[in-house]
C-alpha positions in Angstrom: -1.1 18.9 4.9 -4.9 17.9 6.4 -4.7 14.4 8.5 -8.1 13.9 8.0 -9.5 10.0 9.7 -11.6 8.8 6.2 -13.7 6.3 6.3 -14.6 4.6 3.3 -17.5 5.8 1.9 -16.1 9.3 2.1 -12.9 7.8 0.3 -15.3 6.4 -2.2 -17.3 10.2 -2.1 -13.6 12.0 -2.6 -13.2 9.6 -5.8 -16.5 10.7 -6.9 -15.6 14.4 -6.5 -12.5 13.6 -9.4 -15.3 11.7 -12.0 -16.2 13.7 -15.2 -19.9 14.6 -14.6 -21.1 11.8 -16.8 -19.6 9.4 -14.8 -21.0 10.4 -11.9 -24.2 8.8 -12.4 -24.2 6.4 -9.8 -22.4 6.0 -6.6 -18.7 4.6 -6.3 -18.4 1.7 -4.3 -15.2 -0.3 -3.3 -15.6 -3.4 -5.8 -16.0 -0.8 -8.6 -13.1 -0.7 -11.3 -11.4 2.4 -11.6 -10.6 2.2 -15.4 -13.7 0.2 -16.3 -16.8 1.2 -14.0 -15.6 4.6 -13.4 -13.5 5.8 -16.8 -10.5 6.5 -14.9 -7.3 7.8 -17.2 -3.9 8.3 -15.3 -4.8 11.9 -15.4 -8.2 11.3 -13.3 -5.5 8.8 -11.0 -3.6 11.7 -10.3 -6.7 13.7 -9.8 -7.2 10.8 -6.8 -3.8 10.7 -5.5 -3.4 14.7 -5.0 -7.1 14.7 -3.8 -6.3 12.1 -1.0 -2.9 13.8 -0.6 -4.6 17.1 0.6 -7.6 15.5 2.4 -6.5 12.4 4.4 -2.5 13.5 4.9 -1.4 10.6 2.4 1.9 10.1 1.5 2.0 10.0 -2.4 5.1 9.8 -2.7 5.8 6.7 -1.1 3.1 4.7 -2.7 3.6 5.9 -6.3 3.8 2.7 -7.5 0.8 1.2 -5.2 -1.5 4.3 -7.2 -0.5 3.2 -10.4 -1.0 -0.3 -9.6 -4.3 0.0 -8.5 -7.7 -1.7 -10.5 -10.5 -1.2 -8.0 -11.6 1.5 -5.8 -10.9 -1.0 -2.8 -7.0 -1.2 -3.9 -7.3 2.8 -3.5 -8.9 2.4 -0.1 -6.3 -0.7 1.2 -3.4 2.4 -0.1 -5.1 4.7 2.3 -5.1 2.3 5.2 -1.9 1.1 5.0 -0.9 4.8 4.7 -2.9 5.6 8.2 -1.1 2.2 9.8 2.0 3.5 9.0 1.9 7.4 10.4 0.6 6.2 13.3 3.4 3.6 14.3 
């Protein structure tokens, strides 16, 4: 598993990467909401867990119910973080 140090805008870039191409119209920013702004189903959620799984080392399976949970592209990025705090304690 990758340990790669993301920052947020390529958080917010790996999110993009999941979006149907018709949602890709503009770019994701933190305060955007994952449902609403961005269309995202729990299938396109898991699409951003197993993304950020492979990429930034992230430990899905110990935040399953933070990724649910989450409303904004900021809650994914705060999941992320805490995730980084964590492995590196």
């Amino acid at each position: 598993m990758k340990k790669t140090q993301l920052t947020d805008e390529a958080i917010c870039q790996l999110i993009t990467t999941t979006l149907p191409k018709s949602a890709r119209k503009r770019p994701v920013t933190p305060s955007m909401d994952l449902r609403t702004d961005l269309g995202v189903d729990s299938i396109g959620l898991m699409s951003i867990v197993f993304l950020l799984e492979q990429e930034a080392g992230v430990d899905v399976f110990s935040h399953v119910q933070e990724f649910i949970s989450a409303e904004r592209v900021s809650d994914i990025i705060g999941i992320v973080r805490q995730n980084r705090e964590a492995a590196e304690l």
